[in-house]
C-alpha positions in Angstrom: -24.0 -10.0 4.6 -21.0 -12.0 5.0 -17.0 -10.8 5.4 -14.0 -12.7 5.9 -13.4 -12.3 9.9 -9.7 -12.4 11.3 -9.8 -14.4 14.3 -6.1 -13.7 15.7 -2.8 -14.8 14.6 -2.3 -18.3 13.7 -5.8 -18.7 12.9 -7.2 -18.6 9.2 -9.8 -15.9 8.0 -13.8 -17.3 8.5 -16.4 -16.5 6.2 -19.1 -15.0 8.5 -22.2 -13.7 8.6 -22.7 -10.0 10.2 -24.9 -7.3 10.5 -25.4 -4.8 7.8 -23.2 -2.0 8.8 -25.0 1.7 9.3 -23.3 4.9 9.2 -23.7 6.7 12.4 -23.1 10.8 13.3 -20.6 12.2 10.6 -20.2 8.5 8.4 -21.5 7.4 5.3 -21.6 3.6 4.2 -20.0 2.5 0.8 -20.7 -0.8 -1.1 -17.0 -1.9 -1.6 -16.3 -2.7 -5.4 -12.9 -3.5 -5.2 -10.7 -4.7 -2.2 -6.5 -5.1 -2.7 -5.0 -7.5 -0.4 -1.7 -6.8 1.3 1.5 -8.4 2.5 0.6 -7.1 6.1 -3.1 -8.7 6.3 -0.4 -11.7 5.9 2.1 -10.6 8.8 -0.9 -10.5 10.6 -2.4 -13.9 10.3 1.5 -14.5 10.7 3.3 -12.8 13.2 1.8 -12.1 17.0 3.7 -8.8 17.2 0.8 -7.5 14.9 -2.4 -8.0 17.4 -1.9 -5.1 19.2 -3.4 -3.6 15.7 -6.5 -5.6 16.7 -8.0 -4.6 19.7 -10.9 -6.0 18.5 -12.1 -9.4 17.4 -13.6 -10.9 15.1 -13.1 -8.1 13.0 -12.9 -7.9 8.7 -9.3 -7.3 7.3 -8.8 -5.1 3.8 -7.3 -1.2 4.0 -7.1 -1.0 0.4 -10.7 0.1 -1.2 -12.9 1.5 -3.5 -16.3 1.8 -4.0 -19.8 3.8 -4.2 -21.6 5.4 -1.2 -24.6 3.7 -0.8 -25.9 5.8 2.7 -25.6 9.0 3.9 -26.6 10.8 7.1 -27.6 14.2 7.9 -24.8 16.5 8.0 -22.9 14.6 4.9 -25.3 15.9 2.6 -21.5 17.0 0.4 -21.3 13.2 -0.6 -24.6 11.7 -2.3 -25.5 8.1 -2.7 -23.8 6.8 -5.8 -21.1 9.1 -5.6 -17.8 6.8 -6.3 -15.0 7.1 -4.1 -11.4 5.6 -2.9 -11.0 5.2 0.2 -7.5 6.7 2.2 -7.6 4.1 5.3 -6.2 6.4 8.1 -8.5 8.0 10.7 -7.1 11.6 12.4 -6.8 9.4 15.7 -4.4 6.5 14.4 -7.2 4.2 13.4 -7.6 2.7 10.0 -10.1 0.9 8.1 -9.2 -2.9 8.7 -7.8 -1.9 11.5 -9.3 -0.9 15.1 -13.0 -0.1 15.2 -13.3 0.1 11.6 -14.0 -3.5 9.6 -12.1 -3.2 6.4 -13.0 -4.2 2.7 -13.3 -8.1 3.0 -16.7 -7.7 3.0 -19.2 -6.3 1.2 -20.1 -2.6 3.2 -17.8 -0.7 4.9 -18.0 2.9 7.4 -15.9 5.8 6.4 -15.6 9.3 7.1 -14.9 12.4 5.6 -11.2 11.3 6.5 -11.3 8.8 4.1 -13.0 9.5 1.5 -12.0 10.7 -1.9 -13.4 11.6 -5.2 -12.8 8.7 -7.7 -12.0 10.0 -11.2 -14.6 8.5 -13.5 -11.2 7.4 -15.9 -10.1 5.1 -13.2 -11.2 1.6 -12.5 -12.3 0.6 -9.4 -9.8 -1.6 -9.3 -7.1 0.6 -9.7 -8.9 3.1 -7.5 -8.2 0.5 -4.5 -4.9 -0.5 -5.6 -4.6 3.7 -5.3 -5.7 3.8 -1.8 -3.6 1.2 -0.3 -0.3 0.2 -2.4 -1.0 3.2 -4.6 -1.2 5.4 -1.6 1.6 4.2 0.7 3.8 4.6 -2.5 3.0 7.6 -3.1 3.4 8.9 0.6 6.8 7.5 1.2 8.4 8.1 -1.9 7.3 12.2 -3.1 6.3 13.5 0.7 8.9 11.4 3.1 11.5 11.0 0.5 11.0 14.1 -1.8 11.7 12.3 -5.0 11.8 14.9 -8.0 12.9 15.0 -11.4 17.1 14.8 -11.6 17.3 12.9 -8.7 19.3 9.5 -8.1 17.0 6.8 -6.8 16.9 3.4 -5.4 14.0 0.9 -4.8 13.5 -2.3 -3.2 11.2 -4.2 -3.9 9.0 -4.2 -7.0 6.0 -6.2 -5.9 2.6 -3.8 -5.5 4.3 -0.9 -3.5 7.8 -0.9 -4.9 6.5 -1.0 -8.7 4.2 1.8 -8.0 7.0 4.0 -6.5 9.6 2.8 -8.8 7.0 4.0 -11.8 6.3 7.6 -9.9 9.6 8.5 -9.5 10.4 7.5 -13.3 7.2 9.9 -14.3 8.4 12.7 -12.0 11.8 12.5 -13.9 14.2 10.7 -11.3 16.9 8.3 -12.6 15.9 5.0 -10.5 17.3 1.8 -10.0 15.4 -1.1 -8.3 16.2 -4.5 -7.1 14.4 -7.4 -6.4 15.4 -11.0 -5.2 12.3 -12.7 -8.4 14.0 -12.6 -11.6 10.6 -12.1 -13.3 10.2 -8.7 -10.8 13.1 -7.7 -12.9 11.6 -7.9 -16.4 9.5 -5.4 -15.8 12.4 -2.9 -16.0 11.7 -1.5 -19.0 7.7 -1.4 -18.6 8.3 0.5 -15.4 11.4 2.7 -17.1 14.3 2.3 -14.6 17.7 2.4 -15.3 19.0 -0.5 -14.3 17.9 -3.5 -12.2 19.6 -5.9 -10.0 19.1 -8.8 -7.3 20.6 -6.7 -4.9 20.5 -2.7 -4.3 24.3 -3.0 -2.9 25.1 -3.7 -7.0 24.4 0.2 -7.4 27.2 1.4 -4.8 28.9 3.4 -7.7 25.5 5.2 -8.8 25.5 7.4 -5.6 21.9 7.1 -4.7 20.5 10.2 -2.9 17.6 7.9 -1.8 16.4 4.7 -1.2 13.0 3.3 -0.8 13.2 0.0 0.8 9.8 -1.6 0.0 10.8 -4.8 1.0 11.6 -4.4 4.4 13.2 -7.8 5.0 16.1 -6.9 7.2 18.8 -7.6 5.7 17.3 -4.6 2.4 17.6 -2.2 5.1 21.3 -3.2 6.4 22.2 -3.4 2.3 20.0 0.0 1.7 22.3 2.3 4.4 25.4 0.2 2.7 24.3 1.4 -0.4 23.3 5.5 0.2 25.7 8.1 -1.0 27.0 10.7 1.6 24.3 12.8 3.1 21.4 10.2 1.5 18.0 9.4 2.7 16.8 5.7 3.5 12.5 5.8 3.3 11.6 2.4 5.5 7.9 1.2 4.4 8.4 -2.2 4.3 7.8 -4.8 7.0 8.2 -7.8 5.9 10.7 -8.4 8.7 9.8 -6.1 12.4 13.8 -5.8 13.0 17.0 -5.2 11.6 20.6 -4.9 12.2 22.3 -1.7 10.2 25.9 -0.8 10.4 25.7 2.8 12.9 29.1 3.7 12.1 27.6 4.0 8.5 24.7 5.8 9.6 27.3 8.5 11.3 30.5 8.8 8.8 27.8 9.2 6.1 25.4 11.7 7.6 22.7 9.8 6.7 18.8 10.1 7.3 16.6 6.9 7.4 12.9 8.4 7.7 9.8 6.0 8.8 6.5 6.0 6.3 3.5 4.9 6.4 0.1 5.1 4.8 -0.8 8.5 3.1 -3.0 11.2 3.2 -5.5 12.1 1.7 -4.1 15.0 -0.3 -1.5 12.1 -1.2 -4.6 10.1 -2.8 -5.9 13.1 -4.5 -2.0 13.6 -6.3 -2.0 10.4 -7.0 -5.7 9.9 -8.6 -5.0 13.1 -10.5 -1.1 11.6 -12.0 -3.2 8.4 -12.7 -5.5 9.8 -14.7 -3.2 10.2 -17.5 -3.0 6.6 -18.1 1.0 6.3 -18.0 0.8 4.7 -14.2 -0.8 1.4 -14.8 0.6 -1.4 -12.5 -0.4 -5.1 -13.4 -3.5 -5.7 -11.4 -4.5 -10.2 -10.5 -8.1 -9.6 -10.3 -10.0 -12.5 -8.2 -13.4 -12.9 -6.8 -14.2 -12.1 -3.0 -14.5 -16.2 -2.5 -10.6 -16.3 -3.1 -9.5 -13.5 -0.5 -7.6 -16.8 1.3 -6.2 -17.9 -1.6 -4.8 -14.8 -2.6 -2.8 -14.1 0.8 -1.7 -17.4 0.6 0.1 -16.3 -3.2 1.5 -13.1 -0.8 2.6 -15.3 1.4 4.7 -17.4 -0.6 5.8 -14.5 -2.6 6.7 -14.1 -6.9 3.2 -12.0 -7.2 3.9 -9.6 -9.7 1.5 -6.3 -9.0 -1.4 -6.3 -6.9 -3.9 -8.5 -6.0 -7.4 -7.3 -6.0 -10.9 -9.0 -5.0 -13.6 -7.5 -7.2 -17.3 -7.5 -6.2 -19.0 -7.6 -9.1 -22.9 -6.5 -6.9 
């Protein structure tokens, strides 16, 4: 079969042939149907501080999918073949799926374990069953388990690209009043699809609506420096983003305001499940760019130069 191999930073992805993966002792195979591509598959072809994810290579890129299991080994007998399933990318030992020892969803078969692998509601897509797993999923994690969000709460989010318009959208359906901001003035249309109550270029613009928390999506340095800036007394700042690995905050903020800035990243899979389940309804339906496995490249070159509006997902149709 053939998968787009990462070769290191600086070097572009390489259609390659490889062998057919097989699941081994407590693994099943899936035939991915849908792949999402994310902005750090980017920072990775990018930025060198990102190989130390890679301690192998070649190795196939993509944490976001869904598919069907096509093998299963003794001792798995709980999952059939053709049952359909998302998969959550995190191993219990730090690994991922694209990540590591695992080859990821930019090819056609990937290995997952019970860790990963969750039950895919026959209402949902694949499609948005992989946006789910990856954008859907980190979402999910950092904004309702790190951050809390529930209905009557003040909220801010940067960011409304594939994670921030997910998260924006969950806290709106758990009852949260939200404001967002993003830098693309056609981010910002989607205010009223999404339900927030108000939207700006800049979060800082919403000083006077004392945000309990902020979920900076973004992660571009300066959002986090305008995200503690922004927080009322005694807020909560949820980092997910990295579009930038450092940035410079103001501590005496940080300390006169009691803050808490909390780390997130991924989900679990109980986070999946929640998610799948509050999807189901049909009121959570980000705008999905659907494009063939032969334009993986071409789609985190449109990450790369930014303005994509929801997530961008490689479908394999076989």
């Amino acid at each position: 079969m053939q998968s787009w191999r990462f070769n290191g930073t600086g070097k572009p992805l390489v259609l390659e042939e490889v062998e057919v993966p097989h699941a081994g002792p407590g693994e099943v195979v899936v035939d991915i149907k849908a792949a999402g591509l994310c902005h750090s598959d980017v920072s990775a072809l990018d930025d060198p501080e990102w190989m130390a994810s890679f301690p192998r290579l070649p190795m196939t890129l993509g944490h976001g999918n869904a598919g069907v299991i096509s093998e299963v080994v003794p001792g798995m007998g709980h999952w059939r073949v053709g049952d359909r399933v998302g998969l959550a990318p995190l191993m219990p030992d730090g690994d991922a799926i694209g990540y590591g020892a695992w080859d990821g969803g930019y090819g056609p078969k990937v290995r997952a374990t019970d860790a990963n692998l969750v039950r895919l509601p026959n209402e949902l897509s694949f499609e948005r069953g992989a946006m789910a797993t990856d954008a859907g999923l980190t979402s999910y994690h950092a904004m309702v388990t790190r951050g809390g969000a529930q209905a009557g709460m003040r909220i801010g989010v940067i960011g409304l690209g594939g994670l921030g318009y997910i998260g924006a959208r969950i806290a709106v359906l758990l009852g949260a009043q939200v404001y967002a901001a993003d830098v693309n003035p056609a981010t910002r249309l989607l205010a009223d699809e999404i339900g927030l109550a108000g939207v700006a270029e800049s979060i800082t613009e919403f000083t006077d609506k004392d945000l309990q928390l902020i979920v900076d999506y973004a992660g571009f340095g300066t959002t986090t420096a305008q995200a503690v800036e922004t927080l009322a007394a005694s807020g909560t700042l949820v980092q997910v983003g990295l579009g930038r690995t450092q940035s410079t905050v103001d501590t005496k903020t940080i300390v006169f305001k009691q803050l808490q800035i909390l780390g997130s990243l991924s989900g679990t899979q109980q986070d999946l499940t929640e998610l799948y389940a509050l999807m189901r309804g049909g009121d959570l339906n980000p705008p999905i760019n659907r494009i063939t496995p032969d334009e993986i490249p071409d789609g985190l070159e449109r990450l790369r130069k930014g303005g994509v509006v929801g997530r961008i997902i490689a479908r394999y149709e076989n």
